[in-house]
Structures are given as structure tokens and as C-alpha cells.
C-alpha positions as CSV (number, residue, x, y, z in Angstrom):
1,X,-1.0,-13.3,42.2
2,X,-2.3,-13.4,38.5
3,X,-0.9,-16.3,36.5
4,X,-0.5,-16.1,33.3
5,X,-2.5,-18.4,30.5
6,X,-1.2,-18.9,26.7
7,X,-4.2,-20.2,25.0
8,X,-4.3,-20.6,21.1
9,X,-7.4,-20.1,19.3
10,X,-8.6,-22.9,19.2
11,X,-8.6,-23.5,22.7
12,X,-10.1,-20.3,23.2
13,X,-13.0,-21.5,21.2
14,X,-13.8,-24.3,23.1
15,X,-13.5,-22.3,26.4
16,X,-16.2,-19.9,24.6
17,X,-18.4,-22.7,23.5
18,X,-17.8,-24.9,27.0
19,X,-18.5,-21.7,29.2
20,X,-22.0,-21.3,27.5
21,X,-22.7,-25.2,27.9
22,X,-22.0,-24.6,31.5
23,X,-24.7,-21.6,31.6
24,X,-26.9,-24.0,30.0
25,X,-27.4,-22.2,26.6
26,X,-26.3,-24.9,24.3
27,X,-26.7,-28.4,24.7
28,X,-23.5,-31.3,24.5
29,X,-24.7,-31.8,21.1
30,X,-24.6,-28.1,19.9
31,X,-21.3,-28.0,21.1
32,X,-20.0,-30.9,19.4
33,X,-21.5,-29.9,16.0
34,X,-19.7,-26.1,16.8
35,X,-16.5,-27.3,17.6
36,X,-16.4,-30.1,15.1
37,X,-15.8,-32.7,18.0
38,X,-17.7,-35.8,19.0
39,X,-20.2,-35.7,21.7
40,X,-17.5,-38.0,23.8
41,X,-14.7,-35.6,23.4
42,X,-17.3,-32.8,24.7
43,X,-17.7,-34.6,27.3
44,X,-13.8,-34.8,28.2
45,X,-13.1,-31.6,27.7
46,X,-16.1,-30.6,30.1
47,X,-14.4,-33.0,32.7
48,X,-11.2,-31.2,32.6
49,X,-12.0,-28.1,32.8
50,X,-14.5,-28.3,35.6
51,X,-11.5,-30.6,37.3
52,X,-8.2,-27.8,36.4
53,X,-10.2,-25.1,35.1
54,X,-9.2,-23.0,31.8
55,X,-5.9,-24.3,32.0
56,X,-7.8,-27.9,31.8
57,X,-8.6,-27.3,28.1
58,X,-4.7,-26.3,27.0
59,X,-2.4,-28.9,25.3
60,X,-0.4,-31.1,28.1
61,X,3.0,-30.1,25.8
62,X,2.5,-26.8,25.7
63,X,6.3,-25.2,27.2
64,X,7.3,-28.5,27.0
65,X,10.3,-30.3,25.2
66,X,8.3,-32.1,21.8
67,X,8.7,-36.2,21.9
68,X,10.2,-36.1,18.9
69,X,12.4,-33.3,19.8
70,X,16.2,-33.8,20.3
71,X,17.6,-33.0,23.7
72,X,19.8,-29.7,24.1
73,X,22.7,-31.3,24.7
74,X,22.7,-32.7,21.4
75,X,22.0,-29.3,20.1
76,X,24.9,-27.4,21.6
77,X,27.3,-30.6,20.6
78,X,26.4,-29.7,16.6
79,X,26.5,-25.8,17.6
80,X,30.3,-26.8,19.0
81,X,31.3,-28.8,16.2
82,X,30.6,-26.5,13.8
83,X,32.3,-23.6,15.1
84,X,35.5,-25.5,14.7
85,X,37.8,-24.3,11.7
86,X,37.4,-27.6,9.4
87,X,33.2,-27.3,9.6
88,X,32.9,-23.3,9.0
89,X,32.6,-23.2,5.5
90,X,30.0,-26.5,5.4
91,X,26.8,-26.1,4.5
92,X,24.0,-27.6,6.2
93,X,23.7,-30.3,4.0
94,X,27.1,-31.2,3.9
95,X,27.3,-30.9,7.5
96,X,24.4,-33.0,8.5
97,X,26.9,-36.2,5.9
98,X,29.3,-35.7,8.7
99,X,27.8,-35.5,11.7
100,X,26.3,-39.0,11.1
101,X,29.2,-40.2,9.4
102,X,32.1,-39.2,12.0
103,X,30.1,-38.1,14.9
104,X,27.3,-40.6,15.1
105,X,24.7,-37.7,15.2
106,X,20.9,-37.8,12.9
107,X,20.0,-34.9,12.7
108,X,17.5,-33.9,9.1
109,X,19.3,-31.0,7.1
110,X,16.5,-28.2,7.9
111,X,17.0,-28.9,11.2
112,X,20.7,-28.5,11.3
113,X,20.3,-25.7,9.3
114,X,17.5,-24.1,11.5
115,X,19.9,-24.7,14.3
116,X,23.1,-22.1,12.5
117,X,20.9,-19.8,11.5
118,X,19.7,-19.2,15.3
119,X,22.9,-19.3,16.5
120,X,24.0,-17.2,14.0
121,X,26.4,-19.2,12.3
122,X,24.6,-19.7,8.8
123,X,22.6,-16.7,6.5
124,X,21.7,-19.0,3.9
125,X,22.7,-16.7,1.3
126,X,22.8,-18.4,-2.1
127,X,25.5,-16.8,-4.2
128,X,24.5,-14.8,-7.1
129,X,23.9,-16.9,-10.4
130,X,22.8,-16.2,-13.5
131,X,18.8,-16.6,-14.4
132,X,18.4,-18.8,-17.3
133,X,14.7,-20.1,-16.9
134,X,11.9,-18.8,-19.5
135,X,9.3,-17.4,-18.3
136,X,5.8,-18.6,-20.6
137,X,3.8,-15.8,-22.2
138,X,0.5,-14.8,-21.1
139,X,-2.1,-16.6,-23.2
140,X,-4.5,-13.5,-23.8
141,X,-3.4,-9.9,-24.9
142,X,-4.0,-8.0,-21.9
143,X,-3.6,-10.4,-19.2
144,X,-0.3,-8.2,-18.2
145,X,1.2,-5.3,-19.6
146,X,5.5,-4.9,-18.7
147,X,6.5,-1.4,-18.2
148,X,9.4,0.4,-18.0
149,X,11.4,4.1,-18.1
150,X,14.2,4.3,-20.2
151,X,16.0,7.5,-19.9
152,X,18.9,7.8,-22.4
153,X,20.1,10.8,-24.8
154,X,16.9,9.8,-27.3
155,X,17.7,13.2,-29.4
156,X,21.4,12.6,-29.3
157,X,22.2,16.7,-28.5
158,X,19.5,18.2,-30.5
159,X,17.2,18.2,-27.4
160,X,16.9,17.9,-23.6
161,X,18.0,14.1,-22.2
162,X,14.2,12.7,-21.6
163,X,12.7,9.3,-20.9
164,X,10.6,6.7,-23.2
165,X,7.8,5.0,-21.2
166,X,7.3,1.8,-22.2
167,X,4.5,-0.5,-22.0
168,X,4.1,-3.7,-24.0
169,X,2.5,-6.3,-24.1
170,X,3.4,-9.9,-23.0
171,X,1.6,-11.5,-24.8
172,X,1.9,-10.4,-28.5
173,X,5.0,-7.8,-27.7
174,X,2.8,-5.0,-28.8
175,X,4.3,-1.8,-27.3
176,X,2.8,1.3,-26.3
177,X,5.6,4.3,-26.0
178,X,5.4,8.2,-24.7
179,X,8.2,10.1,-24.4
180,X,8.5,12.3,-20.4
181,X,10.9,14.7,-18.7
182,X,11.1,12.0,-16.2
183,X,9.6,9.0,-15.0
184,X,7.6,10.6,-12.0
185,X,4.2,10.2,-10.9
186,X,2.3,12.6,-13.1
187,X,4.2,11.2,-16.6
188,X,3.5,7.9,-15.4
189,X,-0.4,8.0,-15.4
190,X,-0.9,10.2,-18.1
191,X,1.1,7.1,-20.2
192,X,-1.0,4.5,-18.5
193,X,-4.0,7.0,-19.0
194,X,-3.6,7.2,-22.9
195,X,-3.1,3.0,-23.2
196,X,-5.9,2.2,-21.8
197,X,-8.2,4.6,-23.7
198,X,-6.7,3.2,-26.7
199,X,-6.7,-0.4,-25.9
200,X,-8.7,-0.6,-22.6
201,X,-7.8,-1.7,-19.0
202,X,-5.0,-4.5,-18.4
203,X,-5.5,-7.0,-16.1
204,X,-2.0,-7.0,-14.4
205,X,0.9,-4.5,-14.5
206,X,4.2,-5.8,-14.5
207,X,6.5,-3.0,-13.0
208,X,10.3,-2.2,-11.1
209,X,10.7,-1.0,-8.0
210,X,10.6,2.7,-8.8
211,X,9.6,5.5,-6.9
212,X,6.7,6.0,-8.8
213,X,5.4,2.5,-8.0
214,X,6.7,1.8,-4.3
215,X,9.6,0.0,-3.6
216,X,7.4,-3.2,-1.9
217,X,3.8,-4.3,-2.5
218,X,2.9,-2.8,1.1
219,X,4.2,0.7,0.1
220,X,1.1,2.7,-1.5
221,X,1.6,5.7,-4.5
222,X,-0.8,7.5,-6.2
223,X,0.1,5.0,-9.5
224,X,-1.0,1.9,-7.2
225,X,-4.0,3.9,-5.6
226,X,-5.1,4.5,-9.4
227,X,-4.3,1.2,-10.5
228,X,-6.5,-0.7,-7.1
229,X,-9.3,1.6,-8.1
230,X,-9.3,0.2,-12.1
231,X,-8.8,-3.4,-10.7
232,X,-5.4,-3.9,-12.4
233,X,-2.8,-5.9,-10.3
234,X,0.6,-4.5,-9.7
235,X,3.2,-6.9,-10.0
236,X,6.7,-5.8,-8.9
237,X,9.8,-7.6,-10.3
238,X,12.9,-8.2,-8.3
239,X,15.4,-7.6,-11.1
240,X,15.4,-6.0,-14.2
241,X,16.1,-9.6,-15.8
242,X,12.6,-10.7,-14.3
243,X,10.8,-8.3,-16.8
244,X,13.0,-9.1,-20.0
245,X,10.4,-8.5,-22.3
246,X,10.3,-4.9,-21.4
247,X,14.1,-4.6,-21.1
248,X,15.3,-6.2,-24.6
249,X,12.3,-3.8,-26.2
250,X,14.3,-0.3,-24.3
251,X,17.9,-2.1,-26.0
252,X,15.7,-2.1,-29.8
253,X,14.2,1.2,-29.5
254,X,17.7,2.7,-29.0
255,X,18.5,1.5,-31.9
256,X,15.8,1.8,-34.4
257,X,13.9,4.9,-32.8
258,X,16.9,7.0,-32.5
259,X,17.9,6.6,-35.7
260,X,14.4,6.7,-37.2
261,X,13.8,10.1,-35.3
262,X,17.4,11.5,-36.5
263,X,16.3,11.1,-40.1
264,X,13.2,13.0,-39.4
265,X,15.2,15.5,-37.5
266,X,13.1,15.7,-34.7
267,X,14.4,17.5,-30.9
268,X,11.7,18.4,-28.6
269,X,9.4,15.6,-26.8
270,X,6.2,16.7,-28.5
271,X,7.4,16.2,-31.7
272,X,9.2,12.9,-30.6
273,X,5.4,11.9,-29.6
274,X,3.7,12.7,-32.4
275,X,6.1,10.9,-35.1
276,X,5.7,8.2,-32.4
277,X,1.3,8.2,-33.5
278,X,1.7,9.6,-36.6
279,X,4.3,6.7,-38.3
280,X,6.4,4.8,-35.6
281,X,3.8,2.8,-33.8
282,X,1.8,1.4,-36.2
283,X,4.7,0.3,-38.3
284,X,6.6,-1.2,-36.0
285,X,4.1,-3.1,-34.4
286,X,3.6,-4.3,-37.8
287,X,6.4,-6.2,-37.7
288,X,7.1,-7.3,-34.6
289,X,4.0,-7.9,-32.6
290,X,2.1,-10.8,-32.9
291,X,-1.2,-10.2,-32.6
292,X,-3.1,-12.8,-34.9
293,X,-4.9,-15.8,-33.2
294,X,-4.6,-14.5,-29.5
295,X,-7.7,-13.4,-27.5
296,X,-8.2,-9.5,-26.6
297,X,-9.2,-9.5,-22.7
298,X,-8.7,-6.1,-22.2
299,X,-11.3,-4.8,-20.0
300,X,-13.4,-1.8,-21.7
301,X,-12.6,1.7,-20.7
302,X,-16.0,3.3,-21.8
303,X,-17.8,5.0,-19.1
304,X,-14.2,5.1,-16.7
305,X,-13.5,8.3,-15.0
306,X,-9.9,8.7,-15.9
307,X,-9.4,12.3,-14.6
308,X,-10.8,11.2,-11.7
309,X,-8.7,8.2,-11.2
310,X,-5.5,9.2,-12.5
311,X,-4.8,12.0,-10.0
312,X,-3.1,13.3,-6.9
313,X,-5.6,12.3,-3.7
314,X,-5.3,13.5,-0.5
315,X,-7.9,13.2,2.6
316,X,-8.1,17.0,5.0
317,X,-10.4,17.2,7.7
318,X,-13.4,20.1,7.7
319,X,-13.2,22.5,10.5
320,X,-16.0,24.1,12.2
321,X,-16.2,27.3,10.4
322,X,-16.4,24.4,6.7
323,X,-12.5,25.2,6.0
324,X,-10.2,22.9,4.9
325,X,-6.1,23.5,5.0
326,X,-4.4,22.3,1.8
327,X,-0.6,23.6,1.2
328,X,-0.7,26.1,3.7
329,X,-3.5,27.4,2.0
330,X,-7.3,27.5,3.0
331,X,-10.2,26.7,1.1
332,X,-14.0,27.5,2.0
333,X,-16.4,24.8,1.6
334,X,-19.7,26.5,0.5
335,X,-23.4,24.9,0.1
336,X,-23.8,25.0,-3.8
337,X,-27.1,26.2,-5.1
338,X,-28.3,23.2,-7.9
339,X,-30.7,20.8,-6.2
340,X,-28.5,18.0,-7.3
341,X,-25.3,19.8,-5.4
342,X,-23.8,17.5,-2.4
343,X,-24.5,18.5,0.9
344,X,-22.0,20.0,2.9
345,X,-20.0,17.4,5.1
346,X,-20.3,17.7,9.1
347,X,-17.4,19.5,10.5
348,X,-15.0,17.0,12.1
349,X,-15.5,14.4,8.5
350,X,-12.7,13.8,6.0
351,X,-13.2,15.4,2.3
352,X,-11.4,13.8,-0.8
353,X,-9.1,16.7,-2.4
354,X,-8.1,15.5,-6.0
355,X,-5.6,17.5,-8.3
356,X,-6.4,16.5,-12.1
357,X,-3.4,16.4,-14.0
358,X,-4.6,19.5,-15.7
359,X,-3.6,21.3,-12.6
360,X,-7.5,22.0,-11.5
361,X,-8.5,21.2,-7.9
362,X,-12.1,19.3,-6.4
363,X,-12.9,18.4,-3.5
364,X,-15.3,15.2,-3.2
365,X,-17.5,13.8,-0.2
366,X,-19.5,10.5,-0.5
367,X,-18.6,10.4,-3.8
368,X,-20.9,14.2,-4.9
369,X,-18.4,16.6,-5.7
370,X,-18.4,20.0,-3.8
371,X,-18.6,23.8,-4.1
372,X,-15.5,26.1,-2.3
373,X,-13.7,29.1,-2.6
374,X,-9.8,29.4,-2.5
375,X,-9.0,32.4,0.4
376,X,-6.4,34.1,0.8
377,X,-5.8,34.4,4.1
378,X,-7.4,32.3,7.6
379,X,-11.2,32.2,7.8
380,X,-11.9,34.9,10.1
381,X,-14.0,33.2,13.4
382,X,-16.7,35.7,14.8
383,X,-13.8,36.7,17.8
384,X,-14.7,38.9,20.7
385,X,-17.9,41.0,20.6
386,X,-17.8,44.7,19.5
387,X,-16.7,47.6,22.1
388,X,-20.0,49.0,24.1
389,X,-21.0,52.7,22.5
390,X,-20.6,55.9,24.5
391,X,-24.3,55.9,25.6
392,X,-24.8,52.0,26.0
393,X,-25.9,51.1,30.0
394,X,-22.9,49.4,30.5
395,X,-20.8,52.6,30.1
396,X,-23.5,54.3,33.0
397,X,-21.4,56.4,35.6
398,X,-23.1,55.6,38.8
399,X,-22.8,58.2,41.2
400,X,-22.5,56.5,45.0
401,X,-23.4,58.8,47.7
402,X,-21.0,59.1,50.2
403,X,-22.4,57.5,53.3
404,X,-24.4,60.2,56.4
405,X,-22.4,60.8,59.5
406,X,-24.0,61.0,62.5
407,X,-24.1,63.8,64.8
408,X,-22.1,62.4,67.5
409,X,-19.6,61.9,64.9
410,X,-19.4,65.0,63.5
411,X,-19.2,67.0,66.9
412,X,-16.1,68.1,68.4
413,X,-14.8,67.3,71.7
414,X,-14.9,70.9,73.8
């Protein structure tokens, strides 16, 4: 029968490094210095494990009740307690004050309260209540950028309801603004696109929990992919409080911008962005953003790839005939005809197929971008081989003789 050893990894290291003593190929001494023991524990640990074996080298406690541990009687005496009516409502705290004051029971508060949330008798839930600590500005402008959507009735009737993107800085509460259908993927990074060309690359985004940016830090989007690959880290807040700055600027613009852009009579999101560079902008960042007497650490954009970056990537797999499927369509890879044109990827490898915001398509492999052809139908395969012509050998009548009869066989009986 097998039996079953739990080893951590340490011990598993010192099985490794013991084994190879026992072979010979390191001395006591080179095991000590690897394992960070003395030569004298080497020693002991040799001992037991040529006395027990592997399980020679695991902890004597391991499975075992800790010394310090209290017994599991005590522990279902504080589960009963507090399942009485008077104790339900206690918290931990307040419950560990009584157990040594009526009961006669020490037990430390996280341990009482590790104990109900096992047993399922405490979530440790604190209620709601209201956020009142500052958060500290950023020191440099640049060193994070908050942004938002704010879709409201910015042309009060005289145009389509839209969205304002917002980003601004925390630092100086310099804002950057672009009006959107939406705040989607594609409206997203063309905002982020024209800030950074402007000012130059952030070094932290301070974002919600939209779609646009995955609802947790594990979940990857085409805004996160874009802004890993520029080296800007994506900070997600948990409430819309968390990212005040951002929030109290979306409250003022639906104030001062609707009003500004009522006077100028504008209705239609490309004229909303133009009065936006043309006159908005500049004058209100005039008076509200403080920019004098902090450091600029923007990173510079020149020489960045944007339409490269800010995209839609996906990965397709080359078949054997150099085809690719994308949208139930198919594309033909084909060998381009420059001497600087990328060779053609091995069928069976993974192409990079990027869709520029302009709507045109390419299709990348080690980084060199490649030739194709859109098709309009499957890639036909070479198939079965022709039908044989009328006069081709394999269409040959062969005549078989019938086979001779003997005479004997032929003649009749008389």
C-alpha cells in the first residue's frame, strides 16, 4: 500500500540536497551552506532520515494538535455559547469580554472570531459608513491620471444624449475632455490616445470598474492590454467616492460646459469637441489647474506606435494551406516581394491580427508585419486528382480469352 507523504518545500529541499549527499555529490559542508543550516544540523537531519526515511525529515507536529493550541472541547463550548439568543448579535470582540468575564474562558479576539466565521456564525461585514479620509495628491503631474465617463443630456435636446470622457489630473486638476457616443472600448482609447500625444504617457491610470476596463485587476480588455504595453498602471477604484477628483470635475462641467456650449449653440459631438480645443480647455484650465511649481513626469510619446497599441488584438492560428479564419471570414497569407518583407510564419504558429481604429486590418508575426489577401470564399485544397481521359491506360479494355476446353470435354456421350 502507498502511503501518502505531505512535505512542504522546505522539506522537500532538504530531501533534494540530503539525497545527493547520500550519492556522494556534495559534501556535509555544501549542504549546510545550501540549506542555510549548520554542519551539526546536517548531520541530524542525515541521522533521521537514514533512521525513518523521507518521513524522518517532516516536522514531528505536522497533523497534530499545536502546544499552544486550545483543546476542541473548549472550542465547541464558545461555538455553544454563542448560538444562545443573548450572544447572537455580539461581536467578536465583545464576545471574547464575556467569555472571560462570566465563563472563565481566554480566548484572543481573532481567534474567537476565526472560530464564528468557520462555523458560520459571523461574516464580519462592517456596516456601510461614510468615507471621510483625504486622500494626498500626487507630488508630480503625471504620476496618475483619474478618468471617468459621464453620460448626461450635454446638449440639453438639441443633440443625441452622449458622454464626456474625462481625464485629469491629480496632481494639478488639469483635465483633458472628449466627447463619445458611449464609453466603449474604441472611444476610450482614441481619448487616452489624443492625451498622451498632447501631454505624453501617464504613469498610473486611475479608473472604475467599467466594462471597458474589466471589472477586477485579473480581468484583461483591450484598454488594459494597451495600457501594459505603454507601461502605465491601471488602478481600479472600489467606489466612485475613491476617485473624487474625477467625480466633483463631471458635477462642474454640468454646470459650466453645458451652459458655455448653449451660448455657442452647439448640438452635434464634433462641434462639442472642437469648442472643447478651440476655447474651453485652455480657459478653464486657466483657472482651475494648478500647474505652477510641480514637476512634469510624463513620459515622452515620441517614437510610440499609437495605432499600433491602441487597437483591437486578436491571436488565429495559420493553417496548412497559410490561411487564417477571422469573423467567419478567410484571409490568405502571401510571401510579400520587398527584401525587407517578414517571412511567412510556419503553419501550426499564432499570427497577431490588429484592427486600427481606422477600421484597416494587419496581421503581424515576430513583430514584421505581413502581406494577405481577404477571400471570399474557403481556400480551395488541391482535392481529388482529375478524371483519367478516354484514351489514358487506365481506361484500357482488356479483352480475357475465354479459357480452351478439352476434347474430352467437349465430346458427347453416344
Amino acid at each position: 500500500m502507498t502511503e501518502l507523504l505531505t512535505m512542504s518545500k522546505k522539506e522537500r529541499r532538504y530531501l533534494e540536497v540530503l539525497s545527493r549527499v547520500t550519492r556522494k555529490e556534495l559534501t556535509r559542508s555544501a549542504a549546510a551552506s545550501l540549506l542555510g543550516l549548520s554542519e551539526r544540523q546536517v548531520y541530524r537531519l542525515l541521522s533521521r532520515e537514514r533512521a525513518a526515511g523521507a518521513s524522518g525529515l517532516v516536522h514531528g507536529l505536522r497533523g497534530q494538535l499545536s502546544n499552544h493550541g486550545h483543546v476542541r472541547s473548549e472550542r465547541s463550548e464558545v461555538i455553544r455559547l454563542y448560538k444562545q439568543r443573548e450572544y447572537r448579535d455580539y461581536g467578536p470582540q465583545l464576545f471574547m469580554e464575556v467569555l472571560a468575564a462570566q465563563h472563565g474562558i481566554t480566548v484572543s479576539r481573532e481567534t474567537v472570531r476565526r472560530w464564528l466565521k468557520v462555523a458560520g456564525l459571523w461574516s464580519g461585514r462592517r456596516a456601510p459608513r461614510r468615507h471621510r479620509k483625504k486622500r494626498e495628491r500626487r507630488e508630480g503631474i503625471g504620476t496618475m491620471v483619474q478618468f471617468d465617463g459621464s453620460p448626461h443630456d450635454w446638449f440639453e435636446g438639441r443633440g443625441p444624449a452622449c458622454c464626456l470622457l474625462v481625464a485629469i489630473d491629480d496632481c494639478s486638476s488639469r483635465v483633458f475632455m472628449r466627447f463619445a457616443p458611449s464609453e466603449d472600448t474604441e472611444h476610450v482609447m482614441r481619448t487616452l490616445w489624443a492625451y498622451m500625444e498632447r501631454y505624453g504617457v501617464p504613469h498610473s491610470l486611475y479608473v472604475d470598474h467599467g466594462s471597458a476596463y474589466g471589472k477586477s485587476a485579473e480581468e484583461k480588455t483591450e484598454v488594459s492590454r494597451a495600457l501594459a504595453c505603454l507601461g502605465v498602471e491601471r488602478i481600479q477604484a472600489h467606489s466612485p467616492q475613491a476617485k473624487g477628483r474625477v467625480e466633483r470635475s463631471n458635477r462642474t462641467q454640468q454646470d459650466r460646459l453645458i451652459k458655455a456650449m448653449r451660448h455657442e449653440g452647439i448640438g452635434s459631438i464634433e462641434s462639442a469637441n472642437a469648442f472643447l480645443d478651440r476655447q474651453y480647455l485652455a480657459e478653464h484650465n486657466a483657472r482651475f489647474a494648478n500647474i505652477d511649481g510641480h514637476p512634469d513626469v510624463h513620459r515622452t510619446a515620441k517614437g510610440i506606435d499609437f495605432a499600433n497599441i491602441f487597437c483591437f488584438e486578436e491571436e488565429r492560428k495559420v493553417q496548412n494551406d497559410y490561411s487564417i479564419q477571422l469573423g467567419g471570414h478567410y484571409i490568405q497569407l502571401e510571401r510579400g516581394e520587398a527584401p525587407e518583407a517578414a517571412p511567412l510564419p510556419p503553419p501550426g504558429k499564432k499570427v497577431i491580427v490588429r484592427q486600427w481604429l481606422n477600421g484597416t486590418l494587419h496581421i503581424f508575426w515576430k513583430e514584421g508585419e505581413l502581406v494577405f489577401q481577404r477571400l471570399d470564399q474557403k481556400p480551395v485544397g488541391p482535392g481529388r486528382p482529375a478524371k483519367p481521359a478516354a484514351n489514358h491506360p487506365w481506361r484500357r479494355q482488356w479483352i480475357i480469352p475465354e479459357p480452351v476446353r478439352s476434347q474430352k470435354t467437349l465430346a458427347r456421350p453416344v
